[in-house]
N, C-alpha and C positions, 0 to 999 in steps of 0.2 A: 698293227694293233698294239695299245699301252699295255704293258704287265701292270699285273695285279697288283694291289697296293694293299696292304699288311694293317696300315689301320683305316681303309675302306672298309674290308672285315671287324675291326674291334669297334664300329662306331654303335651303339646301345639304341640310340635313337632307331636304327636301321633296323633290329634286331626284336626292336618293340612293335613296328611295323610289322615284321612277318608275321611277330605273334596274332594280330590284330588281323590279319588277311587271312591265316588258320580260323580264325573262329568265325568270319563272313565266309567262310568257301560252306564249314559245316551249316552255319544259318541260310547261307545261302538254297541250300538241298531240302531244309525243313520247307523255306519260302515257297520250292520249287513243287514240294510235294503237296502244299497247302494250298495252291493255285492248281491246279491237279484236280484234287478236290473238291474245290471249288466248281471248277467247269463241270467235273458230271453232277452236281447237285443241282447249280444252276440249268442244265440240258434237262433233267428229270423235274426240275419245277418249273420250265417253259412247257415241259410237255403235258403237263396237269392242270396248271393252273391258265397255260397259256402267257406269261409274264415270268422275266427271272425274279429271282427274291432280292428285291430292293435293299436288302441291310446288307446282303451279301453281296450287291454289286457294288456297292460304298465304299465294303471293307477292301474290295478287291480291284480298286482302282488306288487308295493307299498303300495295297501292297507289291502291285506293280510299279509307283514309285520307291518303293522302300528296296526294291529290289534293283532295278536301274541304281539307286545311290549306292547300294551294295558293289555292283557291277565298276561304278565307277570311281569308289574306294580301289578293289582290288588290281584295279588296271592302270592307277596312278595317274587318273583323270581327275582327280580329287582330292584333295588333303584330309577334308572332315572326315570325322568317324559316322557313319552311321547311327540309326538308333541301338542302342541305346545310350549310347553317348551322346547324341543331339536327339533332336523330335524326331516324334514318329511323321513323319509326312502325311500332308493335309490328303482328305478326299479331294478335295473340290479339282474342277477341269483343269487349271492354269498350272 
């Protein structure tokens, strides 16, 4: 195994990074709890109306992507920053 290396540590670039993966791990838990939310709203307006609420499933296929690009910032699958530093990610299938 190489020893550690002294300005691997002082590199700032690296350091902005974490910062950046701090603040998607927290958005990340809002996402999680807002998909949450989602689902028993959407269960209690199938069960009434028979249909889930169409605006609500829209938003909640964007934020299933938003959260994948989340996942895949933090796990260094990905360079780009998420939203709000890029789009918010489209609804549509593709």
């Amino acid at each position: 195994m190489e020893p550690i290396k002294t300005e691997n540590l002082a590199g700032k670039e690296k350091w902005l990074r974490a910062l950046y993966m701090a603040l998607f791990f927290i958005i990340s838990y809002v996402v999680l709890f807002l998909t949450y939310a989602i689902a028993v709203f959407q269960f209690f307006s199938h069960l009434l109306t028979n249909k889930p609420n169409q605006r609500l499933f829209t938003f909640s296929q964007s934020l299933n992507k938003y959260f994948y690009q989340i996942t895949q910032f933090i796990t260094y699958q990905e360079e780009t920053k998420p939203y709000p530093f890029s789009d918010w990610p489209s609804d549509t299938k593709n």
